[in-house]
SEDRENZA-529685 format. One record per residue (C-alpha): x, y negated, z; residue in one letter. Coordinates in nm, 2 decimals, always signed. Layout:
N
<<X; Y; Z>; a>
...
// end
This chain:
369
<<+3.58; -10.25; +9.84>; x>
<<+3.50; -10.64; +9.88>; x>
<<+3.53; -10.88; +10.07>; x>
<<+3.12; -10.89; +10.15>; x>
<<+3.15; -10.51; +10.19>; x>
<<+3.41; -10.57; +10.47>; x>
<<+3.21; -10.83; +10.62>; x>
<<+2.87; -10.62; +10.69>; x>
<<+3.05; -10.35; +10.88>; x>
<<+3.04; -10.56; +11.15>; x>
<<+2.75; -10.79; +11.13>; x>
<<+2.34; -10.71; +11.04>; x>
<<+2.31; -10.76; +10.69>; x>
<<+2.00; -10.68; +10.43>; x>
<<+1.71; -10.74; +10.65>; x>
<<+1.49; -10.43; +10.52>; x>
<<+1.18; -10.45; +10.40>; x>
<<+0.88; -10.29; +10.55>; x>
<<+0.74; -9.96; +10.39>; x>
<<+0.84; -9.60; +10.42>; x>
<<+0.69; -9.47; +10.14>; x>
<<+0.84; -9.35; +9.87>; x>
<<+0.80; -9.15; +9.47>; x>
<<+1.02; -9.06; +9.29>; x>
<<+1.02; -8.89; +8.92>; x>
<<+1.26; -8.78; +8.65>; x>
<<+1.23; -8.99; +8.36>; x>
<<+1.34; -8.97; +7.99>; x>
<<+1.61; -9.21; +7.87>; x>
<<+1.47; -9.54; +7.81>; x>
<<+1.59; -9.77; +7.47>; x>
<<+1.88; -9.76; +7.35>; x>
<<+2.17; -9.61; +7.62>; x>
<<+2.06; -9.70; +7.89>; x>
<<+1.87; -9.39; +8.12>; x>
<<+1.65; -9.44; +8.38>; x>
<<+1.75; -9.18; +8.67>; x>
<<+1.50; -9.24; +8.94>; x>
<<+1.21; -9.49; +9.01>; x>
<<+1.07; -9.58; +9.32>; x>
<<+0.83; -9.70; +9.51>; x>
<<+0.98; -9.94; +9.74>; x>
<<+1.30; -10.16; +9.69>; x>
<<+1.66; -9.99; +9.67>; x>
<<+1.90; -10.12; +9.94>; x>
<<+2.24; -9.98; +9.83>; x>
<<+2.42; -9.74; +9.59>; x>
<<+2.68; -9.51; +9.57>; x>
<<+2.84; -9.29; +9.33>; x>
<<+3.08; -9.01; +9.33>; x>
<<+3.16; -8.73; +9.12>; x>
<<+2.85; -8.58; +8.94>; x>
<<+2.60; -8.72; +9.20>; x>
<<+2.42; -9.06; +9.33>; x>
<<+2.32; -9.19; +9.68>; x>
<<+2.10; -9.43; +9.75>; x>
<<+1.92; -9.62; +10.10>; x>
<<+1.57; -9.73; +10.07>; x>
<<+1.36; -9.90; +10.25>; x>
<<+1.08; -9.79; +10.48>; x>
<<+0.84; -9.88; +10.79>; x>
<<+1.08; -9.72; +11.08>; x>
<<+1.41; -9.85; +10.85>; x>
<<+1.56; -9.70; +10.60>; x>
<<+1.58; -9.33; +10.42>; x>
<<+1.89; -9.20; +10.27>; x>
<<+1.85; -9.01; +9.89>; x>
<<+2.05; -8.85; +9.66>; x>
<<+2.03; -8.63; +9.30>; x>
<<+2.25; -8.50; +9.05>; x>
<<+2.33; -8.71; +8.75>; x>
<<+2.20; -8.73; +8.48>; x>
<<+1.87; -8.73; +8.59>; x>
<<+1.82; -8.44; +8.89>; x>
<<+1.56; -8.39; +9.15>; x>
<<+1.55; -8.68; +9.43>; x>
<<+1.67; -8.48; +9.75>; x>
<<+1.61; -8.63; +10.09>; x>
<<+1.88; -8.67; +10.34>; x>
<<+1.73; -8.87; +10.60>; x>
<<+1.41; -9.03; +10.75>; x>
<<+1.44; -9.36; +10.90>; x>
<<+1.84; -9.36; +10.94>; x>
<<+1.86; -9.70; +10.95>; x>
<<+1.67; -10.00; +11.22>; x>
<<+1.49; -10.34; +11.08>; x>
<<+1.85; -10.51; +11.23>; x>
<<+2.01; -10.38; +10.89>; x>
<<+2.27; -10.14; +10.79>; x>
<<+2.63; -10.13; +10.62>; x>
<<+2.77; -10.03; +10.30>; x>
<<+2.64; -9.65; +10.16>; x>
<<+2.92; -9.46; +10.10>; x>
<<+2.93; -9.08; +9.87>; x>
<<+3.19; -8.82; +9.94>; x>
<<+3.10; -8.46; +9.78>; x>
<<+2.74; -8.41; +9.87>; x>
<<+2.76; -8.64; +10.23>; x>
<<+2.64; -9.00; +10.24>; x>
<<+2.75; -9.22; +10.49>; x>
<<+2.64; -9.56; +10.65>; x>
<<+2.70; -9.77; +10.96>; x>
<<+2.44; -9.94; +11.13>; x>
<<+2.57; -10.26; +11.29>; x>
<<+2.37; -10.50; +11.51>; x>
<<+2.31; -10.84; +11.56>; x>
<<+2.51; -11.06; +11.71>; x>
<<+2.38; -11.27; +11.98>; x>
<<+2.51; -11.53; +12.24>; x>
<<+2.87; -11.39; +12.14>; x>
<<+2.80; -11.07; +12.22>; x>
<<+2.87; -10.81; +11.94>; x>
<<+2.68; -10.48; +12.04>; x>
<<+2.71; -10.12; +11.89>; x>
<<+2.80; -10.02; +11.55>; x>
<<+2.72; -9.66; +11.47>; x>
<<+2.85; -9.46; +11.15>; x>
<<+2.67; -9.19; +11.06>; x>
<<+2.66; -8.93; +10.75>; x>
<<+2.43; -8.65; +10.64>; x>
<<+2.47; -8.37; +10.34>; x>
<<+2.17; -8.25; +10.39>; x>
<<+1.81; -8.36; +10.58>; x>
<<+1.82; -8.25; +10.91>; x>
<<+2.18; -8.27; +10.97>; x>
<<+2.28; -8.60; +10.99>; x>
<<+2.56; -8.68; +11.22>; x>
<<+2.75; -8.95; +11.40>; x>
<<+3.09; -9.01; +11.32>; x>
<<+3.16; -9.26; +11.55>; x>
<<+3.01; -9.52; +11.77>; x>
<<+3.15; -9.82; +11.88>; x>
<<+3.07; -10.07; +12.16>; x>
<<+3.20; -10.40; +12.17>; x>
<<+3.09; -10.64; +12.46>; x>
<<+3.22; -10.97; +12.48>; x>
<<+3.28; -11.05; +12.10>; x>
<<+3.09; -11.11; +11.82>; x>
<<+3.01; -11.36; +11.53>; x>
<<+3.35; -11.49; +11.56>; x>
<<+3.36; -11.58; +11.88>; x>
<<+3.50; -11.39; +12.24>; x>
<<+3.43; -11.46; +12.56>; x>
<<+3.75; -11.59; +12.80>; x>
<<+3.98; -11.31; +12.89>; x>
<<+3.84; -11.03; +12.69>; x>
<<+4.09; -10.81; +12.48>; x>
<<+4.11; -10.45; +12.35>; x>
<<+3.78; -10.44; +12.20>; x>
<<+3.74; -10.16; +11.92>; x>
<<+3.54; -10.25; +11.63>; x>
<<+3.43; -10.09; +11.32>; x>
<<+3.58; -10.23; +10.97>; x>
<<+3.56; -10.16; +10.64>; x>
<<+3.46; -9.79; +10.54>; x>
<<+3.52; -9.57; +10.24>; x>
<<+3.47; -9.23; +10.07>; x>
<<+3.69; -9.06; +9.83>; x>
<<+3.70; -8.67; +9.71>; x>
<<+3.63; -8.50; +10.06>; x>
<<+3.68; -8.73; +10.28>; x>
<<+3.48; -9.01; +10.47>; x>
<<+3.73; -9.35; +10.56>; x>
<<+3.63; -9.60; +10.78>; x>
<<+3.83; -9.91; +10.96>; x>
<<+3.92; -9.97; +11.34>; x>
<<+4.05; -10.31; +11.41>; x>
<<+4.14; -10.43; +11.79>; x>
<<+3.97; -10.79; +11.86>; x>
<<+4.02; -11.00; +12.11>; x>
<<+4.00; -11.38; +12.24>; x>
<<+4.22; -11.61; +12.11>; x>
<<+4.35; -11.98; +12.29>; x>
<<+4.12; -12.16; +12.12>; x>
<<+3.80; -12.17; +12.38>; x>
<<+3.56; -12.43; +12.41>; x>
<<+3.23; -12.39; +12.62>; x>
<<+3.33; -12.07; +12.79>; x>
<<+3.38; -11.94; +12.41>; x>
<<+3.72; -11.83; +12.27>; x>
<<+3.81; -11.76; +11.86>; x>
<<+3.82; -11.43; +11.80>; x>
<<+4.13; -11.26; +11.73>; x>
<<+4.27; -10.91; +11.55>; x>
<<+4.53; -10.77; +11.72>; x>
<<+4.59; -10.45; +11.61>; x>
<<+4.39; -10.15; +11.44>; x>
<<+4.41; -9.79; +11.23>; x>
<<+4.23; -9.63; +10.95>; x>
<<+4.05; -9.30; +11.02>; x>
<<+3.90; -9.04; +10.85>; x>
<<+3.64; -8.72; +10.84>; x>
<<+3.59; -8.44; +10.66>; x>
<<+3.27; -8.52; +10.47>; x>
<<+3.15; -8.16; +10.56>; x>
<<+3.26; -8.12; +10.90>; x>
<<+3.53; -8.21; +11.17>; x>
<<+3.60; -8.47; +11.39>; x>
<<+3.77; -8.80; +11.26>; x>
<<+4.18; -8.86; +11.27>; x>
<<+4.37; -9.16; +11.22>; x>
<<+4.61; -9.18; +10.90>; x>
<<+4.94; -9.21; +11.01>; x>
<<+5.08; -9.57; +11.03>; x>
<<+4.78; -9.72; +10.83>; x>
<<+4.69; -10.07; +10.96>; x>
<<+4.38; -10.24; +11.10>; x>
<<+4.25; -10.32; +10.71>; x>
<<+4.03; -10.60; +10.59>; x>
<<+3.92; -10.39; +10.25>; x>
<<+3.96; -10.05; +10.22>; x>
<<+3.95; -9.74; +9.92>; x>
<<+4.02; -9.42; +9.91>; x>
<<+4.07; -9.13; +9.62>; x>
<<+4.25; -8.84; +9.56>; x>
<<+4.46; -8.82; +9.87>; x>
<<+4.53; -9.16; +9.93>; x>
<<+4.41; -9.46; +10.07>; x>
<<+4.42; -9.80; +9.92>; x>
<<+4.42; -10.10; +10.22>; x>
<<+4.43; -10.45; +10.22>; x>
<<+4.53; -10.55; +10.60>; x>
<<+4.39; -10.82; +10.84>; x>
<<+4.63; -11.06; +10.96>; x>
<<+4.72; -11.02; +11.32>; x>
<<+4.72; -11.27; +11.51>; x>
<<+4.51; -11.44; +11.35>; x>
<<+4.15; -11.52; +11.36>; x>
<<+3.92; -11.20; +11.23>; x>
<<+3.83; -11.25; +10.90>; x>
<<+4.22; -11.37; +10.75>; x>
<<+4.28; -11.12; +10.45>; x>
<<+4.66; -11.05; +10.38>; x>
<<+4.82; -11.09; +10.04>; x>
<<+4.93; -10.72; +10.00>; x>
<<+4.81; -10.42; +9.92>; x>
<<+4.92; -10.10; +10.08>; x>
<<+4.87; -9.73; +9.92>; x>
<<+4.93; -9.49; +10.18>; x>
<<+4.90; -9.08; +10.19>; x>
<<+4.62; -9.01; +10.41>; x>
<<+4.78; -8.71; +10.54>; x>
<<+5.07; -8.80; +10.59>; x>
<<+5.09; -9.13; +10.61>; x>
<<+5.37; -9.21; +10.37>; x>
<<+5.36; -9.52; +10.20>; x>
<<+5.28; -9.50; +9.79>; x>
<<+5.38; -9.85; +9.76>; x>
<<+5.30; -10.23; +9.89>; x>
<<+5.20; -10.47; +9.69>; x>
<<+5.25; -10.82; +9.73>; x>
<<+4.99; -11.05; +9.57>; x>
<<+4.98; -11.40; +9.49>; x>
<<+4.64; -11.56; +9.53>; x>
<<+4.37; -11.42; +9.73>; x>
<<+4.24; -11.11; +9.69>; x>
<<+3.87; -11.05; +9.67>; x>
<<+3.81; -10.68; +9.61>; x>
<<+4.00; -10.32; +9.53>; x>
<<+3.96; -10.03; +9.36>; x>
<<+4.14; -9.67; +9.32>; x>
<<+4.16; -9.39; +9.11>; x>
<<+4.42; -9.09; +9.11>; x>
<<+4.62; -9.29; +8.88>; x>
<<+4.53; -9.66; +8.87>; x>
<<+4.50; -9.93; +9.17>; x>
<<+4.27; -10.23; +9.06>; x>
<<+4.32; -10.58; +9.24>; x>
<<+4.08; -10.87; +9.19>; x>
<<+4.28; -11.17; +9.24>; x>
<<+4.09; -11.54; +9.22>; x>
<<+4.35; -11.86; +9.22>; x>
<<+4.34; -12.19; +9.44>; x>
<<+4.10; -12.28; +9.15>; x>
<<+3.85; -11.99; +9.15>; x>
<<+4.00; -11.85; +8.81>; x>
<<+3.94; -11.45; +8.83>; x>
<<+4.18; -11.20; +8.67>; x>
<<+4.21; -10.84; +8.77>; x>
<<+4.54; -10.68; +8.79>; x>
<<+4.63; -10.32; +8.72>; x>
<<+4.87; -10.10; +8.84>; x>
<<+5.00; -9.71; +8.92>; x>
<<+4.93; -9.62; +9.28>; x>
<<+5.31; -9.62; +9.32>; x>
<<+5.31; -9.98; +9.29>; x>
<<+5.39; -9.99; +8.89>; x>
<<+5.27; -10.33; +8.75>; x>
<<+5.04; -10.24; +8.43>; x>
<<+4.95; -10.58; +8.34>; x>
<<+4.74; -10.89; +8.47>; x>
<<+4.39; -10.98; +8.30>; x>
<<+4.21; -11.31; +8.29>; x>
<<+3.85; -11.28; +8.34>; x>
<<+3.67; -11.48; +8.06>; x>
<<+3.26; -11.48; +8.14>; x>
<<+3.00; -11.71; +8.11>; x>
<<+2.88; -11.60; +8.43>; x>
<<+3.15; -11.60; +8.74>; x>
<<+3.23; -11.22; +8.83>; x>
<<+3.14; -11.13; +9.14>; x>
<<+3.36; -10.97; +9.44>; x>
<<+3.31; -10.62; +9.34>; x>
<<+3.53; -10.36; +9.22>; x>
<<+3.49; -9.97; +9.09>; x>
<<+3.72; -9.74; +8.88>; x>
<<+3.70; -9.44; +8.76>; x>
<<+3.98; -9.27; +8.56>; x>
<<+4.12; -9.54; +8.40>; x>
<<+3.84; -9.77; +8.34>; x>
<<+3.75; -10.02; +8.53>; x>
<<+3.39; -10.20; +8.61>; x>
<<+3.33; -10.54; +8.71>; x>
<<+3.00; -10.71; +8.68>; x>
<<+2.84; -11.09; +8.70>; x>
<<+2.46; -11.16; +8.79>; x>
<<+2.33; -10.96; +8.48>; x>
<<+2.64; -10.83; +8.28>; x>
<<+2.86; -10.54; +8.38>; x>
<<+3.24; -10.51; +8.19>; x>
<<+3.41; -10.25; +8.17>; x>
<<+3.79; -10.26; +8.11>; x>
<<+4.12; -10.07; +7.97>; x>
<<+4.35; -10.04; +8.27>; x>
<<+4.64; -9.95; +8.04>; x>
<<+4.55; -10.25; +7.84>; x>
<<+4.38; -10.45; +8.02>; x>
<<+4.08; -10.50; +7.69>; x>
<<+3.75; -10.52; +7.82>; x>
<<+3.37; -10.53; +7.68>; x>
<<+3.04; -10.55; +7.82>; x>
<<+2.86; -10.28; +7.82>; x>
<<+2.53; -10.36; +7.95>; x>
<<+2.32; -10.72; +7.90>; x>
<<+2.01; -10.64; +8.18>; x>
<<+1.71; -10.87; +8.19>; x>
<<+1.75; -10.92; +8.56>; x>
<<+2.00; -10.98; +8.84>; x>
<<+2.23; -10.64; +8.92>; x>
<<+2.18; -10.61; +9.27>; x>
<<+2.44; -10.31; +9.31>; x>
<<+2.69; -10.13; +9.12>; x>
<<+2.86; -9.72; +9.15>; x>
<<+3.08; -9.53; +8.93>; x>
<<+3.01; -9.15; +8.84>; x>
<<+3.13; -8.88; +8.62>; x>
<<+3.08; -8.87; +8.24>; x>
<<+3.22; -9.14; +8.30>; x>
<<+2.90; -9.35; +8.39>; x>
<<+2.79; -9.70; +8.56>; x>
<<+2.47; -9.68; +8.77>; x>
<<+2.30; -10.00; +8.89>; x>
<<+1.98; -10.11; +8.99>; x>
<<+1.84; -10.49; +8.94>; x>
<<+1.62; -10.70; +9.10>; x>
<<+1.31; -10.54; +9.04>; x>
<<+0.96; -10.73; +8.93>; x>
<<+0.76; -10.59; +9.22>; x>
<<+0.82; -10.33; +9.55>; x>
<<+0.94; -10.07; +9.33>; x>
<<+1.29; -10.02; +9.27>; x>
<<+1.47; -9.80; +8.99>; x>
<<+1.86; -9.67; +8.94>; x>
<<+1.99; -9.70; +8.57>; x>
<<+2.28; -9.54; +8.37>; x>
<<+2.47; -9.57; +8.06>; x>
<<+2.78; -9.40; +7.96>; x>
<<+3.13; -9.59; +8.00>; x>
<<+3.36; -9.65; +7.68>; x>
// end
């Protein structure tokens, strides 16, 4: 979970292009390790990985249409057909065999309208898990008086279980032109079933500015509150999403710019006053494994996965993968153009897909150390 990923739950983000067609064919492994595991005709929007199978949103004339397939190279399956408006849609999420996106609007005039999250297993079934409508607030800004408003955070997927973020807005003092700063003043973590079942809210889990979830347990960094929307605290929480016991809190010196969980490691990517990046390991109980500079040509971006005990970073073109028990790390893939998103899967595996040369788009795969 990032930082950027926490962002677009609550603004429109990835204008999508127009086109709804779409082809898609198995293909043999291409040089070397790297596999191709499904090309298509019009640009990929977002990834997601989980278990033995991929997600991904593409884009279309009415929007965008959800896909998935089993790894290593399956038959494309179609889960949706224009799920998503031109205005843009949030981070693709994979729990079992259910996607699940948000669709957030613009924000005009400081008004933030509705947010919808939504999820589908298979086509034809796609539902809502919840729907929020915020009037008054948006883009940073509320209107004079306003307070209480509900709106969607950060969301997650882990095992069986779809995550998302509530956070309580509302205007601040600070108003100028019949416009106040917005302000968080409270908030929860809920979650669904990825099959069925209404959503519940994880005991004592706060309003959360990033936000994982594996195994059981969900890994939060919270908003500040009181503050203005948008000011990330410097701990991390693990918290049993049943139950709502706490694993352990973290503090963290520095800020923190993305997170990552696993059944038995917690990744934190911390970047100093100075912009230096190091990733810092631990047990989910809050055990400190050991802190790791980042040394790239190329600045790392905000962007976290894990799976097992190895975690994945990338830059622009390069994606890392590194020891949490030691904290080594090695690149395992050069690509010849700029990674435009990254998932974890079984095997274990890295998926991607780059910036492609025309409207096509393609996913690739190679196995993790």
């Amino acid at each position: 979970m990032t930082r950027g990923a926490a962002a677009s739950a609550r603004i429109g983000v990835g204008m999508l292009a127009v086109a709804c067609a779409f082809a898609a064919a198995p293909v043999v492994s291409s040089a070397g390790a790297v596999q191709v595991v499904v090309r298509t005709t019009q640009p990929i929007e977002d990834l997601a990985g989980a278990g033995d199978r991929v997600a991904w949103m593409q884009s279309g004339l009415c929007g965008s249409d959800v896909w998935k397939l089993n790894l290593p190279v399956g038959r494309p399956i179609r889960l949706t057909r224009c799920s998503s408006p031109p205005q843009g849609f949030g981070p693709l999420h994979l729990a079992l065999a259910t996607a699940m996106w948000s669709i957030p609007f613009a924000s005009t005039s400081g008004t933030e309208t509705d947010a919808t999250l939504r999820a589908a297993g298979r086509f034809g079934q796609a539902r809502t898990i919840a729907r929020f409508t915020a009037f008054g607030c948006g883009s940073g800004i509320c209107g004079p008086g306003v307070s209480g408003l509900h709106i969607l955070g950060p969301t997650a997927a882990g095992g069986g279980e779809l995550v998302y973020g509530v956070t309580i807005v509302g205007a601040g003092s600070n108003c100028s032109n019949g416009f106040c700063n917005e302000i968080a003043t409270g908030g929860t973590v809920r979650e669904a079933p990825a099959t069925a079942g209404k959503p519940v809210s994880v005991p004592g889990a706060p309003a959360a500015a990033m936000l994982v979830s594996a195994a059981g347990r969900i890994a939060d960094v919270p908003v500040v509150i009181g503050a203005d929307l948008g000011q990330v605290s410097h701990t991390v929480d693990v918290i049993n999403a049943t139950t709502g016991t706490a694993a352990a809190t973290i503090a963290i010196a520095g800020d923190i710019h993305a997170i990552a969980l696993s059944r038995s490691k917690l990744a934190v990517l911390v970047r100093s006053a100075a912009g230096v990046a190091r990733i810092r390991r631990y047990t989910p109980r809050g055990t400190l494994l050991g802190v790791t500079r980042l040394q790239t040509q190329i600045p790392v971006r905000d962007d976290l996965h894990i799976i097992g005990s190895t975690v994945v970073f990338e830059t622009r073109r390069g994606i890392f993968a590194m020891y949490a028990a030691t904290g080594r790390y090695r690149r395992v893939r050069l690509t010849r153009r700029a990674i435009l998103g990254v998932a974890v899967a079984d095997g274990p595996r890295v998926v991607w897909f780059e910036k492609p040369a025309s409207t096509s788009g393609k996913i690739l795969s190679t196995a993790l150390p």
